[in-house]
C-alpha positions in Angstrom: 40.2 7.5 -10.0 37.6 8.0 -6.8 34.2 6.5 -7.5 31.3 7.7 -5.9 28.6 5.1 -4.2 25.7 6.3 -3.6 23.0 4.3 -1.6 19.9 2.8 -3.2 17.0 4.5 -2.1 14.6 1.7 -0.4 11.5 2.5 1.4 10.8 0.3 4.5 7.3 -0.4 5.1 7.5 2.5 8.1 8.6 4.8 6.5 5.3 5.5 5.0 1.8 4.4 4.7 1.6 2.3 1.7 0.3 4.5 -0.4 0.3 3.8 -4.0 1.0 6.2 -7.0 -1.7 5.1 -9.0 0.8 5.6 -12.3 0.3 1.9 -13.8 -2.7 0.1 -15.2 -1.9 -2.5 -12.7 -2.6 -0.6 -9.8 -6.5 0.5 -11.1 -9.2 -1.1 -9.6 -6.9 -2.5 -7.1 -6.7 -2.4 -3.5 -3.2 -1.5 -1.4 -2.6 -2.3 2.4 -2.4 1.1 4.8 1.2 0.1 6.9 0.0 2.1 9.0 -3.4 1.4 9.8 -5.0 -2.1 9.4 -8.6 -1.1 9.2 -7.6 0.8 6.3 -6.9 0.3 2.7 -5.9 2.5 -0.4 -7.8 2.3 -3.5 -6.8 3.5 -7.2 -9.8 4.6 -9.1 -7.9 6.0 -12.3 -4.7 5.9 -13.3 -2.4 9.3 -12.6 -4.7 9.8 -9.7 -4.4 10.2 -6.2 -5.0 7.1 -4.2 -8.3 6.9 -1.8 -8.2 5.9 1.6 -11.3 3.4 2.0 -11.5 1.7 5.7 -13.2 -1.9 6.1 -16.8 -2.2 7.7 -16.4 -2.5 11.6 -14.9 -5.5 13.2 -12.6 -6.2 9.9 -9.1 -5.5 8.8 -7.8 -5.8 5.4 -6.0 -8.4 4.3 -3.1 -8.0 2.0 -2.9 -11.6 1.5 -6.6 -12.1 0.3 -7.0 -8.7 -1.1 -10.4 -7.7 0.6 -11.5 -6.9 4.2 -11.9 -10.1 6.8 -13.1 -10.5 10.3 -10.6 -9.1 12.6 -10.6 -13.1 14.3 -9.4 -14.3 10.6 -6.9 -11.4 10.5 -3.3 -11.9 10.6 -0.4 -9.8 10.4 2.0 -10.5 7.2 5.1 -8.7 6.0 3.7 -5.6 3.5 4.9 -5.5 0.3 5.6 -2.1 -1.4 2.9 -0.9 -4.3 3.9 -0.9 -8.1 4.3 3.1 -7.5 4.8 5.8 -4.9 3.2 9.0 -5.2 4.9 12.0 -6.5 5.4 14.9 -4.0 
């Protein structure tokens, strides 16, 4: 008998923006790292919402490792980590 392996799906922080779902309770009132676009950040206001894209005042990128928006000099790059959820299509 044949058995079928099929691959794990795994998103890789390119393959899109960060975005969260916004499906748990942990994800409200938290802020999420845009992959894409480090001036940027995605907020979830309620749960079984759409995320909001909020950007950082000027001259500041968010920081995933101190969860709030930092002088670009104190920025520095670190590996994202995928949100609790992903939005539904």
């Amino acid at each position: 008998m044949a058995t079928a392996h099929l691959p794990i799906q795994k998103y890789k922080y390119h393959e899109h923006n960060g975005e969260p779902g916004c499906q748990g309770l942990e994800e409200v009132n938290r802020m999420f790292r845009n992959f894409w676009d480090p001036t940027a950040y995605w907020m979830c206001d309620k749960q079984g919402t759409r995320a909001r894209l909020q950007r950082c005042p000027k001259s500041q990128l968010y920081s995933e490792e101190l969860g709030r928006c930092v002088h670009y000099t104190d920025w520095s790059w670190t590996e994202p980590k995928e949100p609790p959820s992903r939005p539904k299509c």
